[in-house]
ChimeraX commands (.cxc) that place a marker at each C-alpha (Angstrom):
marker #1 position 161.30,58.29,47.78 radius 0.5
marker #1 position 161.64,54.99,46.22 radius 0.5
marker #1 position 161.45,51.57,48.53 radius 0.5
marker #1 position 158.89,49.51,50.09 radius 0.5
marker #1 position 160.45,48.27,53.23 radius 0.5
marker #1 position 158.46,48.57,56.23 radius 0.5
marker #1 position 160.90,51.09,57.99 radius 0.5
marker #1 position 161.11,53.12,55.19 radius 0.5
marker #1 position 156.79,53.13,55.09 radius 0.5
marker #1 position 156.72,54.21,58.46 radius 0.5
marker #1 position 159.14,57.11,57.85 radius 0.5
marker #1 position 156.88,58.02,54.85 radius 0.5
marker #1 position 153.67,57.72,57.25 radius 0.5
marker #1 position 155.50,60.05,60.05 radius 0.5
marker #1 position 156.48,62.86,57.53 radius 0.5
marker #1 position 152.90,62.60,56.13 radius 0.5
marker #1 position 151.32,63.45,60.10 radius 0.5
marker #1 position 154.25,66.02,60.43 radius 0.5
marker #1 position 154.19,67.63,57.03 radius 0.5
marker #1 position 150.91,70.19,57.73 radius 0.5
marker #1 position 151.84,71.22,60.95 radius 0.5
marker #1 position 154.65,73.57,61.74 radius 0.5
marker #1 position 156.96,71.47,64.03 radius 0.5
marker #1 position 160.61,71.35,63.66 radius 0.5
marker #1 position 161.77,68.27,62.61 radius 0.5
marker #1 position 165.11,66.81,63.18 radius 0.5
marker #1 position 166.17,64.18,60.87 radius 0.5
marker #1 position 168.46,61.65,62.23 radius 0.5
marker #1 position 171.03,59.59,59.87 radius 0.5
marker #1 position 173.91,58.08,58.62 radius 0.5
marker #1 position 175.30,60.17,55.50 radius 0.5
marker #1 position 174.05,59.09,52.26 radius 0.5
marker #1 position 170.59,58.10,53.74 radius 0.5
marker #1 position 168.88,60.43,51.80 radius 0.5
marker #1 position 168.25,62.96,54.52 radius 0.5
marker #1 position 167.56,66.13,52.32 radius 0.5
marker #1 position 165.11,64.02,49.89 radius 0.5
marker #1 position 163.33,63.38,53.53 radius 0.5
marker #1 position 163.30,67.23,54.04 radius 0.5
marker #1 position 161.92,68.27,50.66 radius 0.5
marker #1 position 158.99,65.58,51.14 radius 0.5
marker #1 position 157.78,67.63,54.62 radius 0.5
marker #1 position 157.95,70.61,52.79 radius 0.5
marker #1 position 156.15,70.20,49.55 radius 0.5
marker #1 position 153.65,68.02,52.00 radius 0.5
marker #1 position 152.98,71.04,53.66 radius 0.5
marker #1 position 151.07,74.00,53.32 radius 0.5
marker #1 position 154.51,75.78,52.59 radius 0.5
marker #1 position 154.48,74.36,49.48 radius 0.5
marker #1 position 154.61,77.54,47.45 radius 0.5
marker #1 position 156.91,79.28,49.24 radius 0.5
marker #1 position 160.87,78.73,48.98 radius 0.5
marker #1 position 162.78,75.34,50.04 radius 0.5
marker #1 position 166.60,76.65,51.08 radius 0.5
marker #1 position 169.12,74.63,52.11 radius 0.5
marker #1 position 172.44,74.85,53.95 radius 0.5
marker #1 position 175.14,72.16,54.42 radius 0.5
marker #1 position 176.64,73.74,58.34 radius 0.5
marker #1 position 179.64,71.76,57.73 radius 0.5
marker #1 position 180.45,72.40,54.15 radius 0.5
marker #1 position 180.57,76.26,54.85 radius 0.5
marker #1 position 183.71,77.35,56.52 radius 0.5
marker #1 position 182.27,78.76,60.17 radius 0.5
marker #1 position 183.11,82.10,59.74 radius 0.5
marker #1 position 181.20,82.51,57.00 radius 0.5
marker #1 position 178.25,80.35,58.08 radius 0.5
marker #1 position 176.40,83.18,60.05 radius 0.5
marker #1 position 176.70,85.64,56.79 radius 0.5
marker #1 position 175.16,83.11,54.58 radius 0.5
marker #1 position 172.35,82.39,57.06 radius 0.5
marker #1 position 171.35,85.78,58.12 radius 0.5
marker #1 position 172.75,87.98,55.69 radius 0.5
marker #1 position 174.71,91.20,56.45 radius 0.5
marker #1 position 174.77,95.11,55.62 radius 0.5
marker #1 position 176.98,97.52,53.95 radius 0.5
marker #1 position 180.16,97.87,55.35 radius 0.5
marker #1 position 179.60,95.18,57.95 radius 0.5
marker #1 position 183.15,93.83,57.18 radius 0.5
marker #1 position 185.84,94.37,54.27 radius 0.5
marker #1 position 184.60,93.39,51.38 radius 0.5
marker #1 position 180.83,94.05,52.52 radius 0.5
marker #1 position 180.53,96.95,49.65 radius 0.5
marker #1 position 176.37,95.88,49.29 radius 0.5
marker #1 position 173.87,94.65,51.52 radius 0.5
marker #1 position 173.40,91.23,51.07 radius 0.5
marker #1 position 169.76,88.67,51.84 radius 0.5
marker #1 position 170.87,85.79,53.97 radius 0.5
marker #1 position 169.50,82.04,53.49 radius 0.5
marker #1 position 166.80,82.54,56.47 radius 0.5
marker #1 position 165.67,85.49,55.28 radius 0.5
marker #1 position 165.24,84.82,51.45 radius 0.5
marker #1 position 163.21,81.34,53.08 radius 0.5
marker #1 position 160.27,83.69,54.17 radius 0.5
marker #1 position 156.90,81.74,54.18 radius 0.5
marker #1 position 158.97,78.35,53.21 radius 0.5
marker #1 position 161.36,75.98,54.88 radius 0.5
marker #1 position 164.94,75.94,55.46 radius 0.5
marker #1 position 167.00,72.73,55.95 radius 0.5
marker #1 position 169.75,72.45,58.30 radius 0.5
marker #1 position 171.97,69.35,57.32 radius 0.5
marker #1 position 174.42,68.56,59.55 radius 0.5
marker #1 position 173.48,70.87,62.13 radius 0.5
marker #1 position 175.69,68.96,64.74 radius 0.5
marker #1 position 178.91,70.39,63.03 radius 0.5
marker #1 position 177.40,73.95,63.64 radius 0.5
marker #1 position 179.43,76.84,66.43 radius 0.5
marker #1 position 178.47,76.95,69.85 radius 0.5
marker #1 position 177.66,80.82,69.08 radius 0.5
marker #1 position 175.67,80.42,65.99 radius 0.5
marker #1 position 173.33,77.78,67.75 radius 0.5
marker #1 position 172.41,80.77,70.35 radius 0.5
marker #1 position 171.23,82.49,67.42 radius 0.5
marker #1 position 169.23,79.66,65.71 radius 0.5
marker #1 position 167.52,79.18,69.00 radius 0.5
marker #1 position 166.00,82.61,68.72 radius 0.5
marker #1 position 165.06,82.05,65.02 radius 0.5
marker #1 position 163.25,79.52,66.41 radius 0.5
marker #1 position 161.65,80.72,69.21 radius 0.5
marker #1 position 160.86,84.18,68.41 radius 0.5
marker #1 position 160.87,83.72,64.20 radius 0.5
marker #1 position 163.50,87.25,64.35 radius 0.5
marker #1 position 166.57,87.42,62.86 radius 0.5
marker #1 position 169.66,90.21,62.83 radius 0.5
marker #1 position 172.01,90.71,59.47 radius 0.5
marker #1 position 175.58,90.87,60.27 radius 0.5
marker #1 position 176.35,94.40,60.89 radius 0.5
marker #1 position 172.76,94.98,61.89 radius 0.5
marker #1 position 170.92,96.24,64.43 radius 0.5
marker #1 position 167.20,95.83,63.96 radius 0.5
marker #1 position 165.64,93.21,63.92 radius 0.5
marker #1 position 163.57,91.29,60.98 radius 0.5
marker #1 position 160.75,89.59,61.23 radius 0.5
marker #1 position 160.58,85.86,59.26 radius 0.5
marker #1 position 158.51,83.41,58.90 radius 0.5
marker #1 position 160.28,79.84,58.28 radius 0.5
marker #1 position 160.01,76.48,59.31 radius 0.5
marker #1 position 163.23,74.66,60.06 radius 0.5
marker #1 position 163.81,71.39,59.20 radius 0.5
marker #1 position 167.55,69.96,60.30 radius 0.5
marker #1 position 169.41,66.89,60.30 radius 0.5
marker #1 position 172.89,65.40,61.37 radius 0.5
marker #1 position 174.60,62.03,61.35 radius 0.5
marker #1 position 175.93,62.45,64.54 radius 0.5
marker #1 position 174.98,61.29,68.19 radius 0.5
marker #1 position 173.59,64.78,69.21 radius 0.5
marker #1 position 172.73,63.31,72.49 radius 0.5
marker #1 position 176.47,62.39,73.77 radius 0.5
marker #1 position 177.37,66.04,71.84 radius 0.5
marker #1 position 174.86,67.50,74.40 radius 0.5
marker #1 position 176.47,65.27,76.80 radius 0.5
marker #1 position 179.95,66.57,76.24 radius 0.5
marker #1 position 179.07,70.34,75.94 radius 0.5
marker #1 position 179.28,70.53,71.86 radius 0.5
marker #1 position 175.46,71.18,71.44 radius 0.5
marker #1 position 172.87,73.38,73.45 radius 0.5
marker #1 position 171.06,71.66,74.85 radius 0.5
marker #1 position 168.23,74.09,74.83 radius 0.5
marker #1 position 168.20,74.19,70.70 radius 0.5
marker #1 position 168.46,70.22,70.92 radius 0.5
marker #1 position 165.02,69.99,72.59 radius 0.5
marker #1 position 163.51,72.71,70.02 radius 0.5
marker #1 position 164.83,70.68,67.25 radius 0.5
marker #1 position 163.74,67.42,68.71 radius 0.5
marker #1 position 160.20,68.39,68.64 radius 0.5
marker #1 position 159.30,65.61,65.77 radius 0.5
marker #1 position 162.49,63.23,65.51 radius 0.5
marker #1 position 162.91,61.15,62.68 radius 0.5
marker #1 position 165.50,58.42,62.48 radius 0.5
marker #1 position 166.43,57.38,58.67 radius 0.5
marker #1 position 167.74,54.21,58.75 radius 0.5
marker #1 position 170.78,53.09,56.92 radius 0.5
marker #1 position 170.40,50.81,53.44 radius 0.5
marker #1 position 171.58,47.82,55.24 radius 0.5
marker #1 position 168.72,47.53,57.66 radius 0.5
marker #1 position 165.91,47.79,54.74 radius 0.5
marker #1 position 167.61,45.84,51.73 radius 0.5
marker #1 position 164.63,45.42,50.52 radius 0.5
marker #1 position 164.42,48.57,48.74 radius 0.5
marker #1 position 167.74,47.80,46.97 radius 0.5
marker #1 position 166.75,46.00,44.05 radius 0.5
marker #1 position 163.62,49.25,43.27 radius 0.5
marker #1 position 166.53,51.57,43.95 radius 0.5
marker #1 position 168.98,50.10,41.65 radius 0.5
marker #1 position 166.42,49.95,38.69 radius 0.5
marker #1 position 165.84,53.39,39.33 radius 0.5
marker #1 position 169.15,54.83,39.25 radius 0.5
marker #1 position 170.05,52.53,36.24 radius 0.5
marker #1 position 166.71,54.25,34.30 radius 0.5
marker #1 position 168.01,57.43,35.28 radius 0.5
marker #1 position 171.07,57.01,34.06 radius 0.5
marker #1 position 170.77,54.75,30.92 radius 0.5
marker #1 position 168.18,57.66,29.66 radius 0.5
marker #1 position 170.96,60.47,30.39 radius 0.5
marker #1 position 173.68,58.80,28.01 radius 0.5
marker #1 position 170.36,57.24,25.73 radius 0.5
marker #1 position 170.33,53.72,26.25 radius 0.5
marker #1 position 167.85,51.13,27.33 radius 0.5
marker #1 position 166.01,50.17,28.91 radius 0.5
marker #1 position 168.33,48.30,31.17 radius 0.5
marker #1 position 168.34,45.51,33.45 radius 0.5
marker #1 position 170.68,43.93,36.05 radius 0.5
marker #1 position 171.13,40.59,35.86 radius 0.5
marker #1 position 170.98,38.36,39.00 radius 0.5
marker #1 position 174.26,37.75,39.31 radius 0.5
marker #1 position 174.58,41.95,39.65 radius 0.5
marker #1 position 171.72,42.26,42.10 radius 0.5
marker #1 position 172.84,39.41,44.13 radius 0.5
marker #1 position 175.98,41.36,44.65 radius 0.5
marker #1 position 174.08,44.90,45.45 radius 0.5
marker #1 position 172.19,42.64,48.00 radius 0.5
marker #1 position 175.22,41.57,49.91 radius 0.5
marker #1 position 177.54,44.87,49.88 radius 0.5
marker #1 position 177.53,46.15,52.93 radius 0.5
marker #1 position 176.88,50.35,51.44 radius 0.5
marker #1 position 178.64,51.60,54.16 radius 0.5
marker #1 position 177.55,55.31,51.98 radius 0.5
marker #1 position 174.16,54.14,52.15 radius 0.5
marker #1 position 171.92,55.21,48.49 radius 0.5
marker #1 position 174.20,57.43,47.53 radius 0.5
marker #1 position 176.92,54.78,47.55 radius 0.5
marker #1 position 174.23,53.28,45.65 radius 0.5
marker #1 position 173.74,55.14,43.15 radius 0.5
marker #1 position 177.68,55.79,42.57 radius 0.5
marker #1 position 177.90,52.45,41.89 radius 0.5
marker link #1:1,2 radius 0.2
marker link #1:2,3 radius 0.2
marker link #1:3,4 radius 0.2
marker link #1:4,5 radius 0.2
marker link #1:5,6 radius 0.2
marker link #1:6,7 radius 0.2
marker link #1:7,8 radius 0.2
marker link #1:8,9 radius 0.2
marker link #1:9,10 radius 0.2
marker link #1:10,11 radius 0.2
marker link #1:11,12 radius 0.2
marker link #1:12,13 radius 0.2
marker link #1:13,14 radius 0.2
marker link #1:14,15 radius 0.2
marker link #1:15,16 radius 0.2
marker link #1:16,17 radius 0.2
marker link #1:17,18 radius 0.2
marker link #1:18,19 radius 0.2
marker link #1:19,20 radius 0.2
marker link #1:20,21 radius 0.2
marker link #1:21,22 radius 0.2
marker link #1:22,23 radius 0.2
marker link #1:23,24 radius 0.2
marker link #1:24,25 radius 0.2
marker link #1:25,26 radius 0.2
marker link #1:26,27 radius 0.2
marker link #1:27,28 radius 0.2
marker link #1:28,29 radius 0.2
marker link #1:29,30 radius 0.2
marker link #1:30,31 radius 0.2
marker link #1:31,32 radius 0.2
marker link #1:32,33 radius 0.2
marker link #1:33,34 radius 0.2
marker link #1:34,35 radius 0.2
marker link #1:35,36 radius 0.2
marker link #1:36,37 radius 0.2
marker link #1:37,38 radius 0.2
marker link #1:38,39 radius 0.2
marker link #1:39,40 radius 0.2
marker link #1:40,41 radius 0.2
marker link #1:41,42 radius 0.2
marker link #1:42,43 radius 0.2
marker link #1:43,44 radius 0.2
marker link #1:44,45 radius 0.2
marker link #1:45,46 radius 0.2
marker link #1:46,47 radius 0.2
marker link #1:47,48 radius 0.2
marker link #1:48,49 radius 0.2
marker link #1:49,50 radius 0.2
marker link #1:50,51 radius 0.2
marker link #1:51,52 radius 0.2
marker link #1:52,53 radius 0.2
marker link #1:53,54 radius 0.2
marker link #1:54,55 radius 0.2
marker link #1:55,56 radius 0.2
marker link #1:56,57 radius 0.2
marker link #1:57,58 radius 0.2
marker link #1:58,59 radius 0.2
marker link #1:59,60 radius 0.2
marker link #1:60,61 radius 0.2
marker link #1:61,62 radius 0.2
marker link #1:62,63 radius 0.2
marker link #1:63,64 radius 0.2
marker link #1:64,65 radius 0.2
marker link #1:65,66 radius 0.2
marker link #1:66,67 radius 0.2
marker link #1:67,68 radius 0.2
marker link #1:68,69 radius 0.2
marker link #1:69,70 radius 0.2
marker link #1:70,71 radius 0.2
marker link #1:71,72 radius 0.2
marker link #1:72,73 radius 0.2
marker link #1:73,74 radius 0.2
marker link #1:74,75 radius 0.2
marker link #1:75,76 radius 0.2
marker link #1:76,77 radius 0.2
marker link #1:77,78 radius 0.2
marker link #1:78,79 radius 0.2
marker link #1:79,80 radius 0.2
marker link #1:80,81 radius 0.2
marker link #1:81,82 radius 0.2
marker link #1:82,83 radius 0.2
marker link #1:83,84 radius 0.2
marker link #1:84,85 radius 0.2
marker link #1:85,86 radius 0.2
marker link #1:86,87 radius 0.2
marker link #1:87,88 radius 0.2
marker link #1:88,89 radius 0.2
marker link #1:89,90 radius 0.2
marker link #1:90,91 radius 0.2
marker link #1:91,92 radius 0.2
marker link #1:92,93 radius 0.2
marker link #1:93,94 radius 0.2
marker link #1:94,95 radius 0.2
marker link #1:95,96 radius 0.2
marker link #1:96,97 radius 0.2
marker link #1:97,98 radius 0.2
marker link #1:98,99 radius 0.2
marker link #1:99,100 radius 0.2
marker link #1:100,101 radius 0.2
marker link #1:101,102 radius 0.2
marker link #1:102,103 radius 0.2
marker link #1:103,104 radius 0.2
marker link #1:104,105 radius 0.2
marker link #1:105,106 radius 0.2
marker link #1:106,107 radius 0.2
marker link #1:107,108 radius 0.2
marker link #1:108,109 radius 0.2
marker link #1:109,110 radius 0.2
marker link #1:110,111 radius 0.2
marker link #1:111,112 radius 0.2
marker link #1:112,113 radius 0.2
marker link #1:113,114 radius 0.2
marker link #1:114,115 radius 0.2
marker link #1:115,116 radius 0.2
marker link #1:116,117 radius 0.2
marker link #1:117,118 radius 0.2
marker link #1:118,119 radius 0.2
marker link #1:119,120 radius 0.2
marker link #1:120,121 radius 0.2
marker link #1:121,122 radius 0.2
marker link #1:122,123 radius 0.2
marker link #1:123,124 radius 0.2
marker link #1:124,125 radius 0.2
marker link #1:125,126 radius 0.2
marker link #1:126,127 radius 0.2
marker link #1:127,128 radius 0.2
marker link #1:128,129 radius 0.2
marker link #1:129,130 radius 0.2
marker link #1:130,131 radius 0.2
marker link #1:131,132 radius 0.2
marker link #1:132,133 radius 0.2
marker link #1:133,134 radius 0.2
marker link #1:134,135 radius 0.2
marker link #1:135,136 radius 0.2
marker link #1:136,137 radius 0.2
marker link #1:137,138 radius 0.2
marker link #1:138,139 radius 0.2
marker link #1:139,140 radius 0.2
marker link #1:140,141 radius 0.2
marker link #1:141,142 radius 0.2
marker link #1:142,143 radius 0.2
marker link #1:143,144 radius 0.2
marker link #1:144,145 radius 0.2
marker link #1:145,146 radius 0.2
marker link #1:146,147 radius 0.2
marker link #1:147,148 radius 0.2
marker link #1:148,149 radius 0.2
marker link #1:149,150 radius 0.2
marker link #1:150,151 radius 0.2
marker link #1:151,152 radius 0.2
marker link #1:152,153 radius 0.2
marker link #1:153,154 radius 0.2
marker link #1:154,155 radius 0.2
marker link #1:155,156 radius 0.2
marker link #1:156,157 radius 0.2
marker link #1:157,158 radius 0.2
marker link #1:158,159 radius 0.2
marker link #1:159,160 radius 0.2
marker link #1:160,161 radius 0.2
marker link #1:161,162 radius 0.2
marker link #1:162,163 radius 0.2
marker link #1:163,164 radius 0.2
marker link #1:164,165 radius 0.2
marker link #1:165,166 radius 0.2
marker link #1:166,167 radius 0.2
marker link #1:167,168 radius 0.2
marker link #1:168,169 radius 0.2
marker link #1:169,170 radius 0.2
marker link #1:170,171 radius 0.2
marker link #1:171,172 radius 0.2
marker link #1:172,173 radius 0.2
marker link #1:173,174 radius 0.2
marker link #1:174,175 radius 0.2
marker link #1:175,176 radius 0.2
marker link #1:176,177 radius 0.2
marker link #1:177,178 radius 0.2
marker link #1:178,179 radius 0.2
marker link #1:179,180 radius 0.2
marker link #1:180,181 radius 0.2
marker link #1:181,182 radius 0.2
marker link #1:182,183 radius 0.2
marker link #1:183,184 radius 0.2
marker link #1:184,185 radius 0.2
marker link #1:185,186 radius 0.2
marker link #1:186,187 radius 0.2
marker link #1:187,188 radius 0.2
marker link #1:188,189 radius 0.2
marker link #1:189,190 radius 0.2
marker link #1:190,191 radius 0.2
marker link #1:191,192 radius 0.2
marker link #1:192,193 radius 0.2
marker link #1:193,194 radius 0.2
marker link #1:194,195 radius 0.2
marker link #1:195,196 radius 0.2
marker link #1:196,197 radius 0.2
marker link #1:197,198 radius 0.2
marker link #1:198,199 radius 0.2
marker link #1:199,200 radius 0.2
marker link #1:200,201 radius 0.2
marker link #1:201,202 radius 0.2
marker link #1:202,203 radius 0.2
marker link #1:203,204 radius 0.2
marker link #1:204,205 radius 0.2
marker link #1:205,206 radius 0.2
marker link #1:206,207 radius 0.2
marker link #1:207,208 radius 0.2
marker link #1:208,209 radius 0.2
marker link #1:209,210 radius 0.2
marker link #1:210,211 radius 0.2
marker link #1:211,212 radius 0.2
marker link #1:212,213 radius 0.2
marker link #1:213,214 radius 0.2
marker link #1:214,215 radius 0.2
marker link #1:215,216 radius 0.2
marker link #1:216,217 radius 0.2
marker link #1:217,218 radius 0.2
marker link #1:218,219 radius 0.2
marker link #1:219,220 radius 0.2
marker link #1:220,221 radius 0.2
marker link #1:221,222 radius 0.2
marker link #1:222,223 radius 0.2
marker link #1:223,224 radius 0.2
view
C-alpha cells in the first residue's frame, strides 16, 4: 500500500485496529481503488495469517454458477457433477475470504451468506448436511448498497452483518498526493520486468499524472 496522503493513513490506521479481531469488514469503493490490496492487508494483519486468503469476484462469475464455486457441490448434484467438488468457503477454513463486488450478488445467494455468517455452516450443492467452517469474510462493492437496500436489491439483514467495520477507500482524485510515489512505483516495477532503469518521469510527465482526472482510479494508473 503505497501513498502518504492523510486519507489513505487513516485507512491504513483503521485496518491495523480491525485486522486482529474477527469483524466483517465491508470495503467501500470506486473500481480500481485498490479494494482487494485493502483486503489482503486485514488478513495477513491478522492472526489468520497462516491460513488461506480466497477470493471471489460475485460479478465476474455468471450467477448460476456463483453458489457452486462458493460452497461447492456433490456427486451427481447436476449434469456434469461426475466428482465431488470443495467450494471457495470451504477450502478458506481458518483464513479469509473476500467478497468483491458483493452488491452484484442474487437475492437467494445473500440468504445463504447470511448464515455463513452468522452460524459459520455451510451446505454443498446437492447436499444435505451441513459443514462446519471457520472463515472470516471480508467484502467490498462500488456501489451505493444503501439505496440497493433502499430499492429491495440487497438484504438488508446481510447489509448490517457486513457493515460491522465499514471502510470507505477513497478514489485517486481526492488523495493526489500519493500519485507521484505511485507512479515511481509502477514505473520500477515495470522498467525491471522488460530490464531497464532505473527510470524517472520527468516533470512535464508528472505534471500531467497530477491533473488527469483517473476516472479508473490506480489501476488506471498503473495502465498508463
Amino acid at each position: 500500500i503505497i501513498g502518504k496522503s492523510r486519507p489513505l493513513q487513516e485507512i491504513t490506521a483503521s485496518i491495523q485496529k480491525v485486522a486482529p479481531t474477527n469483524a466483517t469488514v465491508l470495503l467501500h469503493g470506486e473500481s480500481g481503488t485498490g479494494k482487494e490490496l485493502f483486503a489482503r492487508a486485514l488478513h495477513f494483519l491478522s492472526p489468520r495469517k497462516d491460513g488461506p486468503f480466497v477470493a471471489i469476484n460475485s460479478a465476474a462469475i455468471p450467477r448460476e454458477l456463483l453458489e457452486s464455486e462458493l460452497f461447492g457441490y456433490e456427486r451427481g448434484a447436476f449434469t456434469g457433477a461426475d466428482a465431488r467438488k470443495l467450494g471457495k468457503l470451504e477450502l478458506a477454513d481458518r483464513g479469509t475470504v473476500f467478497l468483491d463486488e458483493i452488491g452484484d450478488m442474487d437475492l437467494a445467494l445473500q440468504a445463504k451468506i447470511l448464515r455463513v455468517i452468522q452460524e459459520q455452516v455451510i451446505e454443498r450443492v446437492g447436499g444435505n448436511k451441513p459443514i462446519r467452517i471457520d472463515v472470516r469474510i471480508v467484502a467490498a462493492t462500488n456501489k451505493d448498497i444503501v439505496k440497493a437496500v433502499e430499492a429491495k436489491m440487497f438484504r438488508e439483514d446481510l447489509f448490517y452483518r457486513l457493515n460491522v467495520f465499514p471502510i470507505t477507500i477513497p478514489p485517486l482524485r481526492e488523495r493526489r498526493e500519493d500519485i507521484p510515489p505511485l507512479a515511481q512505483h509502477f514505473l520500477n516495477k515495470y522498467a525491471a520486468e522488460v530490464r531497464k532503469g532505473p527510470l524517472a518521469l520527468s516533470d512535464e510527465a508528472m505534471e500531467i499524472l497530477m491533473k488527469s482526472p483517473w476516472k479508473g482510479n490506480v489501476r488506471e494508473l498503473e495502465n498508463v
